[in-house]
C-alpha positions as CSV (number, residue, x, y, z in Angstrom):
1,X,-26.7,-38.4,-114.1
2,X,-29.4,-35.8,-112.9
3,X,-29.6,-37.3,-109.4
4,X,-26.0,-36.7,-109.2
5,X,-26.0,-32.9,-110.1
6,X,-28.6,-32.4,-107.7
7,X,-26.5,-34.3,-105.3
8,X,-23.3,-31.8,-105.7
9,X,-25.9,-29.0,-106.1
10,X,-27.2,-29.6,-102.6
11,X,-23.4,-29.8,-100.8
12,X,-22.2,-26.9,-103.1
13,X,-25.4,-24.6,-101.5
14,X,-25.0,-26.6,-97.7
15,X,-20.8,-25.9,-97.9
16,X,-21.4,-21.9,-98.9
17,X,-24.6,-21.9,-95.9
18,X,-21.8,-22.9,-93.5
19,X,-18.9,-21.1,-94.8
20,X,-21.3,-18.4,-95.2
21,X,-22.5,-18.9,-91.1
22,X,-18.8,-19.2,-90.2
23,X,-18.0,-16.0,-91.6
24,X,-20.5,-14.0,-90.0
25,X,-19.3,-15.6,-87.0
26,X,-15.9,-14.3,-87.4
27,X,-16.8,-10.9,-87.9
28,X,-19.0,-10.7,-84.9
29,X,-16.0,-12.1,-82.7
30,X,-13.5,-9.9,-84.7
31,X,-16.4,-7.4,-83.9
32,X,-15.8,-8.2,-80.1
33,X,-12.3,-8.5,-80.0
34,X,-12.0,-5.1,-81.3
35,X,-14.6,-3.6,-78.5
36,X,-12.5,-5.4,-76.1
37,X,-9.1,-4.1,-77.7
38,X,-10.0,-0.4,-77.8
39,X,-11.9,-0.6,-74.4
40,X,-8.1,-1.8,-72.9
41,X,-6.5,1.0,-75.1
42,X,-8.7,3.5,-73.4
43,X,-7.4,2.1,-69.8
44,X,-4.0,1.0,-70.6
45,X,-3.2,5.0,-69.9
46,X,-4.5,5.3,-66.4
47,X,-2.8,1.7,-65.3
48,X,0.6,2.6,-66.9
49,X,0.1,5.9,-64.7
50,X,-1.0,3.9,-61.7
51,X,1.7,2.0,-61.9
52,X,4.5,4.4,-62.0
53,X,3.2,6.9,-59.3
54,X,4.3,6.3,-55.5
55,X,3.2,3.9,-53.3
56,X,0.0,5.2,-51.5
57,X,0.0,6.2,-48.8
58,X,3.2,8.4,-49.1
59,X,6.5,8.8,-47.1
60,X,5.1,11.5,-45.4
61,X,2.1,10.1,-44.1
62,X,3.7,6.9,-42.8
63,X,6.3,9.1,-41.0
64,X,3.2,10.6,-39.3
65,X,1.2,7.5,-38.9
66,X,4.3,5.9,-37.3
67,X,4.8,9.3,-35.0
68,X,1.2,8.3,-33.7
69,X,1.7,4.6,-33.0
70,X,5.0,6.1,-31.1
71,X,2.8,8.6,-29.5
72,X,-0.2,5.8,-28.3
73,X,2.4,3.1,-27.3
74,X,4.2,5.9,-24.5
75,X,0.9,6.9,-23.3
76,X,-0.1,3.2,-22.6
77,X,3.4,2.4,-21.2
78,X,2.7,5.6,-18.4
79,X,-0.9,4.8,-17.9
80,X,0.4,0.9,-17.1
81,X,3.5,2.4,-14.8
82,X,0.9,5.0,-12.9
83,X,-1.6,1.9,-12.3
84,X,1.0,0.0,-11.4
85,X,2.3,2.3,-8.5
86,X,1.8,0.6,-5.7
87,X,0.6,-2.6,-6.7
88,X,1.7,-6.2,-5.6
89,X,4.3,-7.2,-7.6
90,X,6.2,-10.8,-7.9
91,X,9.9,-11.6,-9.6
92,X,10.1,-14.5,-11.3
93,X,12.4,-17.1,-10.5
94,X,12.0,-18.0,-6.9
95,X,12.2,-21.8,-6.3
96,X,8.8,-23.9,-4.8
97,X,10.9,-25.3,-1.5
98,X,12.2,-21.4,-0.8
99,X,8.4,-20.5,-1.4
100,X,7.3,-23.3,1.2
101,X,9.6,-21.8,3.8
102,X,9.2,-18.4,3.8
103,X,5.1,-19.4,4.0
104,X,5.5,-20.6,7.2
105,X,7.5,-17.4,8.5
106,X,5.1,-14.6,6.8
107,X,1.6,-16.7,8.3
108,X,3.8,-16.3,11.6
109,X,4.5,-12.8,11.5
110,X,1.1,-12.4,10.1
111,X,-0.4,-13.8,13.4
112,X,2.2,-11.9,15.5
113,X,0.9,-8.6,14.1
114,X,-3.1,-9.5,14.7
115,X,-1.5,-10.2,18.1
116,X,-0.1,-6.3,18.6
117,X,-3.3,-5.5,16.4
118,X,-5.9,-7.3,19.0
119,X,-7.5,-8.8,15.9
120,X,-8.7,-12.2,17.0
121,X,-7.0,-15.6,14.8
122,X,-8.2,-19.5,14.8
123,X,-5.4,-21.2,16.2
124,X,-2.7,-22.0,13.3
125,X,-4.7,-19.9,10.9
126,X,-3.8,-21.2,7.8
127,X,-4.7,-17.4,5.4
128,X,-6.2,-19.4,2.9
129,X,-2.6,-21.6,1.9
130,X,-4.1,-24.7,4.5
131,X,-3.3,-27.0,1.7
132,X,0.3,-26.5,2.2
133,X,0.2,-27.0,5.9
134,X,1.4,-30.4,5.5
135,X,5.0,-29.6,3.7
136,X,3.8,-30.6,0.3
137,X,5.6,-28.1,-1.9
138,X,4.0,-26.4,-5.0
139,X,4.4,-27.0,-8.7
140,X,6.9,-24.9,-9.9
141,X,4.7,-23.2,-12.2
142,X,2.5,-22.2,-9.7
143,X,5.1,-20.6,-7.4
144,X,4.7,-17.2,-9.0
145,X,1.1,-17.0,-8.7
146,X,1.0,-18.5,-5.5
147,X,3.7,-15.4,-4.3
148,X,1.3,-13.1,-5.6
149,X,-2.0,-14.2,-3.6
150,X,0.2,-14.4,-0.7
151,X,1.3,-10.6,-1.0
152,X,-1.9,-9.5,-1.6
153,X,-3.2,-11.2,1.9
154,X,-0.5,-10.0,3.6
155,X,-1.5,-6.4,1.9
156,X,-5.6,-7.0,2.8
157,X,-4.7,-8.3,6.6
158,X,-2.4,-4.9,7.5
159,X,-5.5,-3.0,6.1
160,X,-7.5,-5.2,8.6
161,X,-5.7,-4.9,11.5
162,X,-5.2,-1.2,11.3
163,X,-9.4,-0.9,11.1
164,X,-9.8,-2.3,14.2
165,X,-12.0,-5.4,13.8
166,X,-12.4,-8.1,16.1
167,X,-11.5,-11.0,14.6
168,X,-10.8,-12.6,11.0
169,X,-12.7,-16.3,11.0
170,X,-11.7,-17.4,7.0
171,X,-9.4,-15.7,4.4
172,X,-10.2,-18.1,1.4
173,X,-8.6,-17.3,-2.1
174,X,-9.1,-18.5,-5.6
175,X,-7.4,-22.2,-6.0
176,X,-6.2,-22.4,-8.6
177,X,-3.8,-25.5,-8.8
178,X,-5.1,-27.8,-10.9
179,X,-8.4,-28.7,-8.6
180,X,-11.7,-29.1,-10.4
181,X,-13.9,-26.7,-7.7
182,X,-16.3,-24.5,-8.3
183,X,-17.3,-21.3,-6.7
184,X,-20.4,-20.0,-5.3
185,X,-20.1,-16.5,-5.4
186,X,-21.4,-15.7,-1.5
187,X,-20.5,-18.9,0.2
188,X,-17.7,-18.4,3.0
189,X,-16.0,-21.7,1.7
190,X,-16.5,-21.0,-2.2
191,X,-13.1,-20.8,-3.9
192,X,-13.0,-20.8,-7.6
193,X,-10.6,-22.0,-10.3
194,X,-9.4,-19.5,-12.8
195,X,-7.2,-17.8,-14.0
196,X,-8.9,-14.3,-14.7
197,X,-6.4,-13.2,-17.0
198,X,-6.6,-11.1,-20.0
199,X,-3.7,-8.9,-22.2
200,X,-4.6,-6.0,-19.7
201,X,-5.1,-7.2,-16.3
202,X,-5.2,-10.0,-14.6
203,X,-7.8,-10.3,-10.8
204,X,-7.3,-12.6,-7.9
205,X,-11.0,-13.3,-5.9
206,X,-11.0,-13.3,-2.3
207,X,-13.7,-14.3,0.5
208,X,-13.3,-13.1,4.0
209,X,-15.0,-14.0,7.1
210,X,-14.8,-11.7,10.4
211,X,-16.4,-9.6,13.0
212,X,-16.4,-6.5,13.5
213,X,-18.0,-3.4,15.1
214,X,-20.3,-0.9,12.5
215,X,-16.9,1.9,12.8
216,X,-14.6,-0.8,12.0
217,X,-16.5,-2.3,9.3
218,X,-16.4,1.6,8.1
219,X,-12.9,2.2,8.5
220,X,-12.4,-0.9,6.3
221,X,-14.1,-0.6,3.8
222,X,-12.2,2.9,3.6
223,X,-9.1,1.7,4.2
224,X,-10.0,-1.1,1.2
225,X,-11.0,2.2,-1.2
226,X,-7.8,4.4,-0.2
227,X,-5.9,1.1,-0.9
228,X,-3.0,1.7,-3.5
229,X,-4.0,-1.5,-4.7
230,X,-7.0,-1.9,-7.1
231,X,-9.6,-3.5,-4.8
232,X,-13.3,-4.1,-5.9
233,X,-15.4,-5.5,-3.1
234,X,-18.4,-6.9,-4.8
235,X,-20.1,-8.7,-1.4
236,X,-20.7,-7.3,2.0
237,X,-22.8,-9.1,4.7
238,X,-23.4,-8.6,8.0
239,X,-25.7,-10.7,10.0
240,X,-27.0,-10.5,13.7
241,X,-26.9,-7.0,14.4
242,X,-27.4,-4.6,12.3
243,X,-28.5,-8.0,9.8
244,X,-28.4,-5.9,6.6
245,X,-27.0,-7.1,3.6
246,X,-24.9,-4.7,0.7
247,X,-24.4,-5.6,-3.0
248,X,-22.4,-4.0,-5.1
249,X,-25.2,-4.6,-8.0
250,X,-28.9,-5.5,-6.4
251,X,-30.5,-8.4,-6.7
252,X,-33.4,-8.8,-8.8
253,X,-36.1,-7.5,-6.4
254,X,-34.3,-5.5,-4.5
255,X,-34.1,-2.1,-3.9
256,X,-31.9,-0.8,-7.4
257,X,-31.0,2.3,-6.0
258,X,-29.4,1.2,-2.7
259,X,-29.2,-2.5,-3.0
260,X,-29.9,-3.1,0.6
261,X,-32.3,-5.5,1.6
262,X,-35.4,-3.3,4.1
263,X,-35.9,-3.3,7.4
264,X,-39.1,-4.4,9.1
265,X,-41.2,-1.8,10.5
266,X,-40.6,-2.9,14.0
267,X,-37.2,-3.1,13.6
268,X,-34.4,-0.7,15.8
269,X,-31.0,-0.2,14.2
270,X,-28.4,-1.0,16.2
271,X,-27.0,2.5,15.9
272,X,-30.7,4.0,17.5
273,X,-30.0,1.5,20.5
274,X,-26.7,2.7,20.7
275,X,-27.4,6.1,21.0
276,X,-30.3,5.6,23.1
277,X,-28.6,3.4,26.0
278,X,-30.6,0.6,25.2
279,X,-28.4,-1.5,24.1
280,X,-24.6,-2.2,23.6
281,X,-22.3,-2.5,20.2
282,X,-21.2,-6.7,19.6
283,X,-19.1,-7.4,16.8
284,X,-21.0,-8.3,14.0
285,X,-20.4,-11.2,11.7
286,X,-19.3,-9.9,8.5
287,X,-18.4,-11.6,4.5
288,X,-16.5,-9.5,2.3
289,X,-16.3,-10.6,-1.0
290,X,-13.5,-8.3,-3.5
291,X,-11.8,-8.5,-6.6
292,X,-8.0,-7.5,-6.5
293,X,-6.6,-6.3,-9.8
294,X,-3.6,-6.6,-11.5
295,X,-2.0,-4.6,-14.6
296,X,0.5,-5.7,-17.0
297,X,4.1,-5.2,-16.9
298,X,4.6,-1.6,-19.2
């Protein structure tokens, strides 16, 4: 009979312990729950408020947001229509076999004007399309670019032929159709493939063998500059006489400020023994090496 009071005495004290523990629980959460309550309470205010006031940002500064995008989009549309002044431009739409035809007529009349020009051609100079001397029409797809290297030559030989050069040896372009070649930037036969086109521009490489005399050279290179079209020569070598070489960024080595490579101490320019009687201008050999750049449609 004792051990059994102490028995119901023990789970009578262990139930209060835990009732007890559970309690103290409660009011601690309660405790918390309250904190939480009142800390919403205090905010509730400023989200209601948030909530109900207009949209950020306002009516009026859209409006002049959307003024300014106006504004920027007409001044990129007239800077795109002023660079494009002048510039070789293609329709779409003309068919591969038409494009194959008129080839062979524009090389023609290209050859007949070096003719009234005196400007010396291989026979059945090809101007850098040989690969379509055979009949094989292009892909259709590559019609449109293939239009616009072929303006561009025909642009770059008039500039030629009015300078006054001797003779054009090798127009090579970029091929790009579908060929896995690589370029060596300096090479007379170096063609790359690319497409060197971005959201903004798109540039067509060109490598040109020739001779010509120091004034001509000159006058090309001018006539290049003064070009409408956006013409970057990046390589200019002449070898045999004068034999000086002219990058548009130095080698490593090189001179930095003029980029040309020094003469020998013993050396005579060809424009002392010129001048001096001594000797008599030859066409030089010349490689030009230039960029020609294209802008997007405004």
């Amino acid at each position: 009979m004792k051990s059994k009071n102490v028995a119901i005495t023990t789970l009578a004290v262990a139930s209060a312990v835990i009732i007890g523990a559970a309690g103290v629980m409660l009011y601690l959460e309660h405790r918390r729950w309250l904190t939480a309550k009142e800390g919403i309470d205090i905010y509730r205010p400023k989200l209601t408020s948030s909530i109900a006031r207009d949209p950020y940002p306002s009516l009026s500064n859209i409006v002049a947001v959307s003024n300014n995008v106006k504004t920027l989009e007409d001044d990129a549309a007239l800077l795109r229509r002023e660079m494009n002044a002048g510039q070789v431009t293609v329709e779409a739409g003309m068919d591969h076999l038409t494009w194959l035809s008129l080839l062979t007529k524009r090389k023609k009349d290209l050859q007949n004007r070096a003719t009234v020009a005196k400007v010396k051609l291989p026979p059945r100079f090809p101007f850098g399309f040989e690969i379509y001397d055979q009949g094989t029409p292009p892909k259709v797809s590559d019609v449109r670019r293939l239009e616009l290297q072929l303006k561009t030559v025909e642009q770059l030989c008039r500039i030629m032929y009015q300078s006054g050069i001797s003779e054009i040896q090798t127009v090579t372009r970029e091929l790009f159709e579908g060929q896995d070649v690589r370029a060596t930037r300096g090479s007379v036969a170096a063609v790359a493939v690319a497409t060197n086109e971005s959201p903004l521009f798109t540039s067509e490489h060109f490598v040109i063998g020739l001779k010509a005399k120091e004034a001509a050279l000159l006058d090309l290179l001018n006539g290049l500059a003064a070009s409408k079209m956006f013409v970057v020569v990046t390589l200019v070598r002449v070898t045999g006489e004068p034999g000086v070489e002219l990058r548009a960024m130095p080698k490593s080595g090189e001179d930095a400020d003029s980029g040309l490579k020094p003469e020998s101490a013993g050396d005579e320019s060809l424009s002392a023994k010129v001048v001096t009687g001594r000797g008599k201008e030859r066409p030089a050999d010349v490689l030009i090496e230039l960029d020609v750049y294209g802008f997007g449609s405004p």
